[in-house]
C-alpha positions as CSV (number, residue, x, y, z in Angstrom):
1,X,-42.8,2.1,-13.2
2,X,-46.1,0.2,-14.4
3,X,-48.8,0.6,-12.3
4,X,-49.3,-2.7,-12.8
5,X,-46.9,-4.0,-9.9
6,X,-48.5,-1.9,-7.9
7,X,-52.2,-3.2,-7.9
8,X,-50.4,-6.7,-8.1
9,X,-49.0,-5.8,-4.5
10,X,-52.3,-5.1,-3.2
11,X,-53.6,-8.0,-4.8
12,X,-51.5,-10.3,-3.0
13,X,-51.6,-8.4,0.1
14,X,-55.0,-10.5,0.2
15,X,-52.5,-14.2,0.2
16,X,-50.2,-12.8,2.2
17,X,-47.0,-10.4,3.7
18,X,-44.9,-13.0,2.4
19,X,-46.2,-13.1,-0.8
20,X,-46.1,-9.4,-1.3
21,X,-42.3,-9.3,-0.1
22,X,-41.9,-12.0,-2.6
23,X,-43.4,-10.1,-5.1
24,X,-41.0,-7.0,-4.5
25,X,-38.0,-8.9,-4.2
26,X,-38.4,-11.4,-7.8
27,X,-39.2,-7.1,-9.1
28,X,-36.7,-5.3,-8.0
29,X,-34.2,-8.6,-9.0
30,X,-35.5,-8.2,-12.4
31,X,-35.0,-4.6,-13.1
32,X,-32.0,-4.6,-11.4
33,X,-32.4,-2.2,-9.1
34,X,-30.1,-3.5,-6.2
35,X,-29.6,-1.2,-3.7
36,X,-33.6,-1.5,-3.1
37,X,-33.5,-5.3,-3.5
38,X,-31.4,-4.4,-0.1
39,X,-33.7,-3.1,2.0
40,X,-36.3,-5.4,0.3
41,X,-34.6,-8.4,1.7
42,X,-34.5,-6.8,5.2
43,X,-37.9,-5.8,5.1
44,X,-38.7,-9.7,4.6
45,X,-36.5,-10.9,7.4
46,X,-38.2,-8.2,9.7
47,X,-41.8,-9.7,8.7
48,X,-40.6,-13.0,10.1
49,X,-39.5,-11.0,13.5
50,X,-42.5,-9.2,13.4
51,X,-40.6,-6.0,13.1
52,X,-41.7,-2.5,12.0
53,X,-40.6,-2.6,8.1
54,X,-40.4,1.2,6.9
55,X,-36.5,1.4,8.3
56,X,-35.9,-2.3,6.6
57,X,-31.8,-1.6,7.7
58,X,-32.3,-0.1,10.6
59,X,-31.3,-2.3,14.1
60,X,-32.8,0.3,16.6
61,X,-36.6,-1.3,16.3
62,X,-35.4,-5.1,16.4
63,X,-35.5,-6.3,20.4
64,X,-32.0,-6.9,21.5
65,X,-32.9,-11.1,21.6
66,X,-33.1,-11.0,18.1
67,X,-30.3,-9.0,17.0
68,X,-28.2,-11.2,16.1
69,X,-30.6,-13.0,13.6
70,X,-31.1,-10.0,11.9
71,X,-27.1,-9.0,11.9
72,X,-26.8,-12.7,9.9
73,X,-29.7,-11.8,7.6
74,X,-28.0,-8.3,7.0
75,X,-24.6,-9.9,6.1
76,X,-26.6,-12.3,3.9
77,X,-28.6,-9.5,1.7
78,X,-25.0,-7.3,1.7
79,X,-23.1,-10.7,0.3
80,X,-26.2,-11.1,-2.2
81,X,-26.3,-7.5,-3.6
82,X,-22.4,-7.2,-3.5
83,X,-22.4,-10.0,-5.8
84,X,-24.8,-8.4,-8.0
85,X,-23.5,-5.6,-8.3
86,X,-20.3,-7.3,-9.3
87,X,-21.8,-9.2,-11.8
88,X,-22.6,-5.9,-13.7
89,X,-19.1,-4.8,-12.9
90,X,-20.8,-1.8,-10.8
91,X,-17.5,-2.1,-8.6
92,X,-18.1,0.6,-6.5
93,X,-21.6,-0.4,-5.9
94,X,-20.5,-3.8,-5.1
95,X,-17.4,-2.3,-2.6
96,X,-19.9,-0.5,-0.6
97,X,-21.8,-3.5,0.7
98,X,-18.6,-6.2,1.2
99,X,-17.3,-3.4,2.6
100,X,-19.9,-2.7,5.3
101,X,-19.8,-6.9,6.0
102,X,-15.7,-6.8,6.5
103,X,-15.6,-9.4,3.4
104,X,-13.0,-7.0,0.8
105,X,-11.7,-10.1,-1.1
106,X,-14.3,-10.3,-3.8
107,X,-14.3,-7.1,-4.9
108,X,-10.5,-6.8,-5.0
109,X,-10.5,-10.4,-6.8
110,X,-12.8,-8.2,-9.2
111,X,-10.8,-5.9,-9.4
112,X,-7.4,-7.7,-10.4
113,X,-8.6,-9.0,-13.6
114,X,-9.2,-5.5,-14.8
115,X,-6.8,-4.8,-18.0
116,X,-6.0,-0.7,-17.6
117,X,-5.6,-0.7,-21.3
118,X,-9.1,-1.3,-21.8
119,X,-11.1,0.7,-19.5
120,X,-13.7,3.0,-21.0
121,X,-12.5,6.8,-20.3
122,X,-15.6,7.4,-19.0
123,X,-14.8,4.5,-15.9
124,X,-11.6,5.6,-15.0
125,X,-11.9,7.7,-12.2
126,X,-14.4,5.9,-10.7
127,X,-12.3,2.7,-10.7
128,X,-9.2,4.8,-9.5
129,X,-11.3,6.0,-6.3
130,X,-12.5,2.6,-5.5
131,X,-9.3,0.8,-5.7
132,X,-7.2,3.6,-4.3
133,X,-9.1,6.1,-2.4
134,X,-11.8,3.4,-0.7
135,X,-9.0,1.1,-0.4
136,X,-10.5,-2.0,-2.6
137,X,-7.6,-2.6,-4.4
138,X,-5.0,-0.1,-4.3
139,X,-2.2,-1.9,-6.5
140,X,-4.6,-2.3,-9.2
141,X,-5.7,1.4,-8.8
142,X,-2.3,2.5,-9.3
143,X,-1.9,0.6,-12.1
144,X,-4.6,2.0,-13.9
145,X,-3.4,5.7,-12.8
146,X,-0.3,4.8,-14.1
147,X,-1.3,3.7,-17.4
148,X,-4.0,6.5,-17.9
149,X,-2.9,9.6,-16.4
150,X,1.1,8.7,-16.3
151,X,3.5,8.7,-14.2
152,X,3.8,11.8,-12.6
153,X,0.5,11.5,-11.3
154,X,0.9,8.6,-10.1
155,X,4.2,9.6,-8.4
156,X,2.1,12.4,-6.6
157,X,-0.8,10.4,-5.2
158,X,1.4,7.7,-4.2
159,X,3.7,10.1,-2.3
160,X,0.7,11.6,-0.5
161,X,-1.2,8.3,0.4
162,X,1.8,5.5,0.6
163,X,1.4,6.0,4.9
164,X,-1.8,5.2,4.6
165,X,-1.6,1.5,2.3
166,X,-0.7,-1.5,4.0
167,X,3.2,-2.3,3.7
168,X,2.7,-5.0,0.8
169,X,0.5,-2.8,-1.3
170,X,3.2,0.1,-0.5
171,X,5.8,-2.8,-2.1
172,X,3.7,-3.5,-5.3
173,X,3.2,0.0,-6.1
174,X,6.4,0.9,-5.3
175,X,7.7,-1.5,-7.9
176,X,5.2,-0.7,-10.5
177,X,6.9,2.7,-10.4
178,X,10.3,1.2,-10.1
179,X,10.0,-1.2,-13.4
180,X,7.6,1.6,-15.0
181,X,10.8,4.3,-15.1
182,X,13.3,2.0,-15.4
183,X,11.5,1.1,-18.7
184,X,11.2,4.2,-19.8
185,X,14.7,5.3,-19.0
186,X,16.0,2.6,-21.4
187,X,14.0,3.5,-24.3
188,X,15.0,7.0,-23.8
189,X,19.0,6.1,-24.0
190,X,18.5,3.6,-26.2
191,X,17.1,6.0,-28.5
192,X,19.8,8.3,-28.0
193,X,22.5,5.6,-28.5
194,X,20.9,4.6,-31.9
195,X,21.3,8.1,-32.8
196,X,25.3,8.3,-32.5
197,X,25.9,4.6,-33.1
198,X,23.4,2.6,-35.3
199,X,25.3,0.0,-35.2
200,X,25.6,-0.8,-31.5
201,X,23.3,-4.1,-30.7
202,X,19.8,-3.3,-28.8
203,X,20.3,-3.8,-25.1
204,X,17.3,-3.5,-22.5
205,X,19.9,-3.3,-19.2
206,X,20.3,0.1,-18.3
207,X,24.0,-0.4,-16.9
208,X,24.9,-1.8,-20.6
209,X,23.4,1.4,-22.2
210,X,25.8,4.1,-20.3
211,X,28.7,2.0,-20.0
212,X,31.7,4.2,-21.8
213,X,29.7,6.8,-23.1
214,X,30.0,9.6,-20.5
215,X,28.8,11.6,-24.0
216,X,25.5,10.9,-23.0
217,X,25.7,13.4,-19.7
218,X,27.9,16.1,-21.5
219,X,26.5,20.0,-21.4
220,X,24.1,18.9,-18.3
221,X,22.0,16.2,-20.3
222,X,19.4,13.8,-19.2
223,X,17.0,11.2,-20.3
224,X,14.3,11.0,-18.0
225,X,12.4,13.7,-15.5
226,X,14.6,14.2,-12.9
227,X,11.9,14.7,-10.4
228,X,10.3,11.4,-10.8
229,X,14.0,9.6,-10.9
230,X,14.5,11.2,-7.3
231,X,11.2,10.3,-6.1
232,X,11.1,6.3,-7.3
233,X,14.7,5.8,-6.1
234,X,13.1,6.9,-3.1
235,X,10.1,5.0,-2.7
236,X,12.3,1.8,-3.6
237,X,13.1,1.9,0.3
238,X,10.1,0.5,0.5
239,X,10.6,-2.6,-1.2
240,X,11.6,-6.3,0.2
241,X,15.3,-7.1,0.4
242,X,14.7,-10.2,-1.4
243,X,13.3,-7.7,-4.6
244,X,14.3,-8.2,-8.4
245,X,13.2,-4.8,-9.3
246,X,16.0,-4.0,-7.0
247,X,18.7,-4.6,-9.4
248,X,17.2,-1.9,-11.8
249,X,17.0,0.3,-8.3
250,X,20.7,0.3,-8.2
251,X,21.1,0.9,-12.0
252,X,18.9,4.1,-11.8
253,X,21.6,5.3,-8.7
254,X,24.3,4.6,-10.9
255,X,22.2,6.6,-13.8
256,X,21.5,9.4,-11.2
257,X,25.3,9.4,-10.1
258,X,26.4,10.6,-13.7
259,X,23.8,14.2,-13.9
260,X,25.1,17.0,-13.2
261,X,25.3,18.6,-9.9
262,X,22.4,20.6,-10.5
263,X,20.1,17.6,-11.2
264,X,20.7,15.8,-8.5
265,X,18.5,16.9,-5.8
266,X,19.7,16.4,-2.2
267,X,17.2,14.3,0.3
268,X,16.8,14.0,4.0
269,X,20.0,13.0,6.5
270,X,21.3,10.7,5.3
271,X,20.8,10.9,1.8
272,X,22.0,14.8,1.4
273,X,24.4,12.8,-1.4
274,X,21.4,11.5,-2.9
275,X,22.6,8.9,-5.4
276,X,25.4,7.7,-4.1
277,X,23.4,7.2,-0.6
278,X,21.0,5.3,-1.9
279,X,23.6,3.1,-3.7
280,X,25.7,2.3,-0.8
281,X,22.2,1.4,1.2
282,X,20.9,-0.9,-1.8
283,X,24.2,-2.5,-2.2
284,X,24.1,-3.3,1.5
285,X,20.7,-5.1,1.2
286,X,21.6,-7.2,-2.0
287,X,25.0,-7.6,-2.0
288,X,28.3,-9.3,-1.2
289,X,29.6,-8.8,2.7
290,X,31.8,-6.1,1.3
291,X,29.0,-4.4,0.2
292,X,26.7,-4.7,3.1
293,X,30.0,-3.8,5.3
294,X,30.6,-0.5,3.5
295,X,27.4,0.5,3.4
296,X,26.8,0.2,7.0
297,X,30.3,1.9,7.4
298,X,29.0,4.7,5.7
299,X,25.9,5.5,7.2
300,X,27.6,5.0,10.7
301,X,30.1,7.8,9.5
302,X,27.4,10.2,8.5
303,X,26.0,9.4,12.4
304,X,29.0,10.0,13.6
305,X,30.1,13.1,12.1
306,X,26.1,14.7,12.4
307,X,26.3,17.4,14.6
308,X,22.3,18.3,14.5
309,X,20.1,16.1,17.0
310,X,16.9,15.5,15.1
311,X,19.2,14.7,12.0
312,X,21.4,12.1,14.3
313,X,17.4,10.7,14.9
314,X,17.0,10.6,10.7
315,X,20.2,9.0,10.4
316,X,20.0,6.5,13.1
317,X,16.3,5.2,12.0
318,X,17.8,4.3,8.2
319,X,20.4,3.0,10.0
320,X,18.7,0.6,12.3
321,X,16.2,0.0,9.0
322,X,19.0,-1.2,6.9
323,X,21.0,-3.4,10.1
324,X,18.0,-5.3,10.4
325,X,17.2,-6.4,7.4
326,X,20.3,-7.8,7.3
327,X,20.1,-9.4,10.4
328,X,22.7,-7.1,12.2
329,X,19.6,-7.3,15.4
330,X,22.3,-6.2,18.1
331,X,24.1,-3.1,16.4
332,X,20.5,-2.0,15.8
333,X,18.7,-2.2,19.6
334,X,22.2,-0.8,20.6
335,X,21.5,2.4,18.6
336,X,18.0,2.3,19.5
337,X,18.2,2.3,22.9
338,X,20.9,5.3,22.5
339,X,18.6,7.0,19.8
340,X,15.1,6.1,19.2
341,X,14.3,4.7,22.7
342,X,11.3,7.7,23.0
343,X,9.8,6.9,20.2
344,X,6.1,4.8,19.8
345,X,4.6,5.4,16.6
346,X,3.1,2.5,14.7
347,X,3.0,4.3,11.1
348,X,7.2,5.5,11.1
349,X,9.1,3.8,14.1
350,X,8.3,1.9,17.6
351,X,10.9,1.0,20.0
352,X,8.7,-1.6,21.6
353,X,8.3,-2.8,18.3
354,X,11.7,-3.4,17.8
355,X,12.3,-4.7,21.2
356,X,9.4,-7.2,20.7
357,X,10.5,-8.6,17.0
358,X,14.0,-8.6,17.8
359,X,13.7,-10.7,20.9
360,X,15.1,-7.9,23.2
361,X,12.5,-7.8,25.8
362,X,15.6,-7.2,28.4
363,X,16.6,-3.6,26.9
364,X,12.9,-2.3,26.6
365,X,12.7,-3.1,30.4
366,X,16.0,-1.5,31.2
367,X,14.6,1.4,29.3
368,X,11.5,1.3,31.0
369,X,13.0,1.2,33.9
370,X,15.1,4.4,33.2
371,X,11.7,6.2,31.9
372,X,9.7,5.0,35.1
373,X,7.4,3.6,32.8
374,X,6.2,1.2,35.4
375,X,3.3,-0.2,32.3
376,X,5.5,-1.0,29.6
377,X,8.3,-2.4,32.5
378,X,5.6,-4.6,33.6
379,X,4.2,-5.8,30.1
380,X,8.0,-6.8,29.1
381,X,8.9,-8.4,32.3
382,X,5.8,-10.5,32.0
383,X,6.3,-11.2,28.7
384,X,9.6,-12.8,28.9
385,X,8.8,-14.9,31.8
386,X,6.0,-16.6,29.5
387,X,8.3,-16.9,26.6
388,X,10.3,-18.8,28.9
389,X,7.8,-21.2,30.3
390,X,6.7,-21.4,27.0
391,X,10.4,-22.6,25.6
């Protein structure tokens, strides 16, 4: 740095404090260096307290009256250097400070416009642990994983951090995997299909592609990594009933439904029958009455015929899932209350939860009562009263 700016400090430490801060600030603006334009912008606000200025972000020196001044003229220098930081497209730089003032939006704005095709190599992984490991914009960071390092990578970080994203990022991402192998399943058959018939006409619907030609499974074939089939037809749970990458869901059952035995990897109660479990609790969500009926009917066998407590527990939380989200609310507090009634845990399943968005206040204090939870009793008794005043 030139020792110039530094005599022209001292120089204008003869006008002024203010001046000198001036000074700093207009320098470190033009060479860009942010994260001291920061503190210099704190250090100027503390002048006009007449605060000590070596800890310029520090609050313990600032007398409590005038705390919240500073708090304001802290959130103002984070919004200012964010959005220079932005400007260069120094996202994690920028996420740092709209991070610290609660203000995300910007950066994951930012973020969003970001093609994943054109990303230098060199930016990847520092964009990926912004958007998904800082939480900035985790669809977007998924996207770009999925389009740089593939998609069994992606399929493993997602599986290992999906608790931890908010349910409509856990729905985009989710999808993204979804349309991603679904597309790639069709290329794969229709490749294959053009090998034995050139003549049949291009078709990008998966259900078109396998229809009579049970030829394609013969001698234990398949088309896509088995793996990742199992894992997206899994994380499709996660998305909204009202889906249209749910169609393709069911299609990639049906696909699964054809491998042989030894490809199609068992799950959890109650989707030992993988495939076909998944199809009858799909169908349910999205389609006719019949469906919906026999899809209920089918996980309510498999509770019925479980012999193992904790897998009774499995079953009945899919269960209650799938009854309502299709508005079957009394079925599903009736098999709470008989199965789930101990559990409380925000990330997986809460019976008070249940009780509460349901409108079933009356069972949560009947099982309150049974518990001698005299807390919870008293919060749901209370509750209703108010709902009824309030009606």
């Amino acid at each position: 740095m030139s020792e110039n700016v530094f005599a022209a400090l001292e120089e204008l430490q003869q006008q002024s404090p203010e001046a000198v801060l001036d000074r700093l600030i207009e320098t470190l603006t033009e060479q860009k260096n942010y994260h001291r334009l920061f503190d210099a912008l704190l250090m100027k606000k503390k002048q006009e307290l007449g605060v000590e200025l070596l800890q310029p972000t520090s609050f313990d020196p600032v007398p409590e009256e005038q705390k919240k001044e500073f708090e304001q003229a802290y959130i103002d220098a984070a919004r200012k250097v964010g959005s220079l930081f932005l400007e260069q497209k120094l996202y994690s730089d920028a996420w740092l400070y709209f991070q610290t003032i609660q203000e995300p939006d910007l950066v994951a704005e930012a973020l969003n416009k970001i093609n994943p095709r054109t990303i230098p190599e060199d930016k990847v992984e520092e964009l990926i642990q912004v958007c998904v490991y800082e939480g900035a914009n985790p669809e977007k960071g998924f996207e770009i994983m999925l389009q740089v390092n593939g998609i069994c990578n992606t399929i493993t970080v997602f599986d290992q951090m999906n608790a931890q994203l908010k349910p409509e990022s856990r729905q985009k991402v989710a999808r993204l995997l979804v349309d991603q192998l679904y597309s790639d399943l069709v290329q794969s058959l229709q490749y294959q299909v053009q090998q034995k018939v050139p003549m049949a006409p291009p078709t990008e619907n998966l259900r078109e592609l396998m229809a009579g030609r049970d030829w394609m499974f013969e001698g234990g074939a398949y088309h896509i990594d088995v793996s990742h089939l199992n894992s997206v037809v899994r994380f499709a749970r996660l998305l909204n009933d009202d889906d249209p990458s749910l169609a393709k869901v069911i299609e990639l059952c049906e696909y699964g439904s054809q491998l042989d035995e030894q490809f199609q990897y068992p799950g959890e109660a109650p989707f030992e029958d993988f495939y076909p479990a998944h199809q009858h609790f799909f169908k349910a969500l999205t389609g006719e009455e019949s469906d919906r009926n026999l899809g209920i009917a089918y996980f309510e066998k498999k509770l019925e015929q479980e012999p193992d407590d904790e897998d009774k527990q499995m079953i009945a939380y899919v269960l209650i899932d799938l009854l309502t989200r299709v508005d079957q609310n009394e079925r599903a507090i009736e098999l709470a209350e008989t199965y789930l009634s101990q559990f409380e845990d925000p990330n997986t399943f809460s019976f008070t939860d249940l009780c509460r968005k349901t409108d079933h206040l009356d069972v949560l204090q009947r099982v309150a009562r049974g518990k001698g939870d005299l807390v919870t009793f008293a919060g749901a008794l209370l509750d209703t009263q108010n709902q009824t005043q309030e009606s």
